[in-house]
PAZATI-793968 format. One record per residue (C-alpha): z, x, y; residue in three letters. Coordinates in steps of 0.2 Angstrom, whole numbers, plus 5000, padded with zeros to 4 digits. Each point is the difference from the previous one (the first is absolute). Layout:
! residues N
     c3     c1     c2   residuo
      Z      X      Y       Ala
...
***
This chain:
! residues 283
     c3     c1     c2   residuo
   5239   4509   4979       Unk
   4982   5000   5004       Unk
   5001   5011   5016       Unk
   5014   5012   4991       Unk
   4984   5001   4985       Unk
   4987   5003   5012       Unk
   5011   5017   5008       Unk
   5006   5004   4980       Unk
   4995   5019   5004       Unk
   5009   5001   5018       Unk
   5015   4989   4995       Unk
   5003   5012   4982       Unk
   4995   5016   5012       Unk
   5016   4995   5012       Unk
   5011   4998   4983       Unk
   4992   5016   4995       Unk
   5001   5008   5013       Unk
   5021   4996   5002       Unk
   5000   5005   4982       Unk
   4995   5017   5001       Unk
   5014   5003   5016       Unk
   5013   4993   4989       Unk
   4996   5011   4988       Unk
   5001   5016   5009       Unk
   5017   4993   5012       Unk
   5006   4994   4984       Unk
   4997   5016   4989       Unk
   5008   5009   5016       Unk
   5016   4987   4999       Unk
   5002   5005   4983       Unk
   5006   5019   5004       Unk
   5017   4992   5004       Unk
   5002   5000   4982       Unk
   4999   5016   5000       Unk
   5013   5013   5000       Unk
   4995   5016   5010       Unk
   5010   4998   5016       Unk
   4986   5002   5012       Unk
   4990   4985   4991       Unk
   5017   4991   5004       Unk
   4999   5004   5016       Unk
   4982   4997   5004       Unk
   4998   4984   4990       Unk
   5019   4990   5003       Unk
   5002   4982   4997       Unk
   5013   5001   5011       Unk
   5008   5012   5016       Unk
   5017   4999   5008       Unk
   5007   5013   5012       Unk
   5019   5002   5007       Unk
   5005   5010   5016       Unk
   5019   5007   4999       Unk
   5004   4999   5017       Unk
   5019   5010   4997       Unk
   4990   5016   4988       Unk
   4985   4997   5010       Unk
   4989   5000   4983       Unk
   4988   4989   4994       Unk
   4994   4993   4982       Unk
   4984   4992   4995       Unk
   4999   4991   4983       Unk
   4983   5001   4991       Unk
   5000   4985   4987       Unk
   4989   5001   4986       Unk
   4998   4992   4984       Unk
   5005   5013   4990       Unk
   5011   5011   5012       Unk
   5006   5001   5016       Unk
   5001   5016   5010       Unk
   5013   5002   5013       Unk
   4996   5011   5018       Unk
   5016   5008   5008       Unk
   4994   5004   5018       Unk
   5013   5010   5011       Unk
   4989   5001   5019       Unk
   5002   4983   5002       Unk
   4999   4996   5018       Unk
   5006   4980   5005       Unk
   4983   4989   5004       Unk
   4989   5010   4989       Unk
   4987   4997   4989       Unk
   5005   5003   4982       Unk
   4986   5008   4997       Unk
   5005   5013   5012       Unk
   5016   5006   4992       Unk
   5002   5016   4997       Unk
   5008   5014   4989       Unk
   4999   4989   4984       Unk
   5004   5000   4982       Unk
   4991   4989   4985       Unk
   5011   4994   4986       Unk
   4993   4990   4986       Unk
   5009   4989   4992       Unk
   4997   4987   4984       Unk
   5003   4982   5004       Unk
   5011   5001   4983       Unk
   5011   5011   5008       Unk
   5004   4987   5015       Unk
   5012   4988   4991       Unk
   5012   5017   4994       Unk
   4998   5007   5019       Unk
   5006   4984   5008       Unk
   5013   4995   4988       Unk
   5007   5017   4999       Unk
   5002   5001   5019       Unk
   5016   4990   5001       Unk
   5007   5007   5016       Unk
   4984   4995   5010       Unk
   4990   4988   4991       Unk
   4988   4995   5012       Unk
   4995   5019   5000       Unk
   4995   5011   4986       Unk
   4995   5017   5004       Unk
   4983   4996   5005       Unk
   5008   4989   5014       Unk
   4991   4983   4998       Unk
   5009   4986   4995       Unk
   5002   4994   4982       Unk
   4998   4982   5002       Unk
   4980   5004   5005       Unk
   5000   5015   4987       Unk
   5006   4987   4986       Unk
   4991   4987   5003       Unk
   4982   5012   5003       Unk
   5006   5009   4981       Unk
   4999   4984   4991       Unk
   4987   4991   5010       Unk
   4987   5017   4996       Unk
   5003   5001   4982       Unk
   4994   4982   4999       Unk
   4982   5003   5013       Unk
   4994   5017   4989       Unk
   4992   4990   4987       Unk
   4993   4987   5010       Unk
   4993   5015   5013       Unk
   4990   5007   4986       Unk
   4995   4984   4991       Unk
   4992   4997   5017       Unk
   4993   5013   5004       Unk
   4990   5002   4981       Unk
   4993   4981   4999       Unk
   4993   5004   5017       Unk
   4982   5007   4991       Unk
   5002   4983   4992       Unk
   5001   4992   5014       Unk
   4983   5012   5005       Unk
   4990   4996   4984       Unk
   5002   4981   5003       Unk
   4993   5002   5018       Unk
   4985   5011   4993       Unk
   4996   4988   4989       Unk
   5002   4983   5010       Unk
   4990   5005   5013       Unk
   4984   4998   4987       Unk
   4995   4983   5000       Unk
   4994   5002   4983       Unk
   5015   5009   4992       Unk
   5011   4987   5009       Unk
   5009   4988   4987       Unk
   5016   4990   4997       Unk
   5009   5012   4992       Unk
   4995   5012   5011       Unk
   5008   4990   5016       Unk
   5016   4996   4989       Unk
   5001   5018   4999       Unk
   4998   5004   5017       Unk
   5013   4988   5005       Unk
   5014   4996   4990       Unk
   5006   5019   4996       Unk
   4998   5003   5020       Unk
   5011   4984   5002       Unk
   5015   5006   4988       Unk
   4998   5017   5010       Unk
   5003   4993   5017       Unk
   5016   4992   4993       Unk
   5007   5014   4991       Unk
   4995   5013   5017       Unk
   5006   4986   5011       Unk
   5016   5000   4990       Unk
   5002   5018   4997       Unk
   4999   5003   5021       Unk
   5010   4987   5004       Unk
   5014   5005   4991       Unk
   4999   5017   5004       Unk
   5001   4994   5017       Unk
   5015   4988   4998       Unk
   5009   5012   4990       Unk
   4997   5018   5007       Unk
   4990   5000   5018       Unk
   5007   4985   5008       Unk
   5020   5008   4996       Unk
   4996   5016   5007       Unk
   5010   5001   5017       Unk
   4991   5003   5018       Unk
   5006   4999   5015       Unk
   5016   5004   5006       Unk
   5011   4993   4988       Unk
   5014   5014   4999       Unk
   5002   5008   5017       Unk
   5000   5018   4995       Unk
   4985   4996   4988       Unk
   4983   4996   5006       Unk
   4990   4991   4984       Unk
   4981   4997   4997       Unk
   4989   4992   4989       Unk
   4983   4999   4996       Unk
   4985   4995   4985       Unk
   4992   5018   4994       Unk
   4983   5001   4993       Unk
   4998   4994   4982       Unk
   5010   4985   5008       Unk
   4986   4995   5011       Unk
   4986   5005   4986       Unk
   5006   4985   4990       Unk
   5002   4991   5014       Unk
   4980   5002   5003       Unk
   4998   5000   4981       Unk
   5008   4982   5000       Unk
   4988   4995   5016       Unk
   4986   5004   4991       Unk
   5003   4991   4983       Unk
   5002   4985   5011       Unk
   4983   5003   5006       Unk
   4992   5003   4984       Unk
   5010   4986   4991       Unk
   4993   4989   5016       Unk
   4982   5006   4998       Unk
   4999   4995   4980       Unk
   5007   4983   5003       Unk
   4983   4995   5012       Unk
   4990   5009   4989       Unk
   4992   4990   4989       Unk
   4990   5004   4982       Unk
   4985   4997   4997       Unk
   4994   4982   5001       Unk
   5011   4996   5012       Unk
   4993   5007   5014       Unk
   4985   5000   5008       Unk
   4993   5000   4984       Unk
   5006   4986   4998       Unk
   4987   4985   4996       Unk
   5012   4988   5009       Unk
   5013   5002   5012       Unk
   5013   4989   5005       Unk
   4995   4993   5016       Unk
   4981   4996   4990       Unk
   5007   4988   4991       Unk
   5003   4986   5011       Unk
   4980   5005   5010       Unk
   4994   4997   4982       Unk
   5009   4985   4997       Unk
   4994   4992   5017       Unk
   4981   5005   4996       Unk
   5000   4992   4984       Unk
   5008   4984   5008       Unk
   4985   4999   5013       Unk
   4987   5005   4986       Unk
   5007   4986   4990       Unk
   4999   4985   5013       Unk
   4982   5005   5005       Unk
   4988   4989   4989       Unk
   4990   5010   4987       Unk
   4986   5001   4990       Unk
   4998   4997   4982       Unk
   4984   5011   4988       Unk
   4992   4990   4989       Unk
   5001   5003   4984       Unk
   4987   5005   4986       Unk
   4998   4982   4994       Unk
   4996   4991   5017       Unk
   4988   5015   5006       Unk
   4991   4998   4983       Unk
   4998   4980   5005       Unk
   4996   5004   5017       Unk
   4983   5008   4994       Unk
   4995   4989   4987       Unk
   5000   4985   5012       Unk
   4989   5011   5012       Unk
   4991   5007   4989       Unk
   4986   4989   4991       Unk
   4999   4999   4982       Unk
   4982   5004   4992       Unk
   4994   4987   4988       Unk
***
């Protein structure tokens, strides 16, 4: 803890510094609550894509938080790159309108008219409406997190309550976003088909953007969270006046001072003595 005082400024500039990017890839993670298609599309948690081998079309899913938006792609060549389909339309969709689609779609219930099965459409419906909060909830306590780090890395403005504050909210935020991404993961990414599972239907999967900003926003509370518990207040550190590893060097000096034989003052009384028997009295 010595050592982690003695590099307070470059330890609290590396939390700092991961602080700042999570704010930014955060705050950009956070446009997947938003509702304008194109932020959808740009910011997703989550992107699957379907070829039709029989219509020679292909769909891509965009899942938000809020919304999901829904590209019908007719040039649609077999090996492509999804992002090379062409001659496509965008259709927006509420994740409220999901359950109604799939449930009124009895003659083919494992695809609705945006041709994506409803298992995964399900189960990313419910799993969304539970992740908007916390995705803004973590996003705001993020200056927070900024203030504690700015104030910390001051020796003299470091305290207990200061550390307590730097540490146990960035605690309860790494198990709340660890939460919140595993379950999305368990009940939305890792059911999406991929691969050739239906032979006329070729599937694929994969994270999208505000997925993997949390992801980095979750790395870097565990490096802050890290960097607070090493830190330590003042008095503690190398201002401490004694360190852990002095005490027993102490103890062994006095032991040694102790054996060696030493000498005594005189006091007042035998000084005053000492002089009237040398010097000589006056009659």
């Amino acid at each position: 803890m010595r050592e982690a005082d003695r590099e307070r400024k470059v330890l609290m500039g590396i939390a700092l510094a991961f602080t700042l990017a999570s704010i930014v890839l955060t705050t950009f993670g956070c446009l997947s609550l938003s509702t304008d298609p194109k932020l959808v599309r740009t910011v997703p948690w989550a992107i699957g894509h379907v070829v039709d081998r029989e219509r020679g079309e292909g769909t891509v899913v965009f899942m938000g938080l809020a919304r999901l938006v829904v590209k019908r792609c007719v040039e649609v060549e077999e090996g492509e790159d999804w992002h090379t389909w062409g001659a496509c339309e965008l259709e927006p969709h509420w994740w409220s309108e999901v359950p109604a689609r799939c449930t009124g779609n009895s003659s083919n219930s494992s695809r609705p008219d945006f041709y994506y099965p409803c298992e995964v459409l399900l189960g990313c419906a419910a799993q969304t409406r539970g992740n908007r909060f916390g995705a803004f909830v973590t996003c705001a306590t993020l200056i927070f997190a900024m203030i504690g780090c700015l104030t910390r890395i001051r020796r003299r403005a470091d305290s207990n309550f200061q550390k307590i504050v730097g540490t146990f909210p960035d605690l309860l935020g790494i198990i709340t976003l660890s939460a919140s991404l595993v379950a999305f993961s368990a009940q939305c990414t890792s059911k999406m088909p991929a691969g050739e599972s239906d032979p006329s239907m070729g599937f694929g999967q994969e994270a999208g953007a505000g997925y993997n900003a949390y992801c980095f926003c979750l790395f870097a509370a565990v490096v802050r969270v890290s960097i607070h518990i090493v830190m330590p207040v003042p008095g503690a550190g190398v201002s401490a006046p004694c360190a852990p590893g002095d005490r027993s060097r102490l103890l062994s000096s006095k032991s040694g001072i102790l054996g060696e034989p030493t000498l005594s003052r005189p006091s007042s009384r035998a000084k005053t003595a000492e002089l009237s028997a040398v010097t000589p009295r006056s009659w």
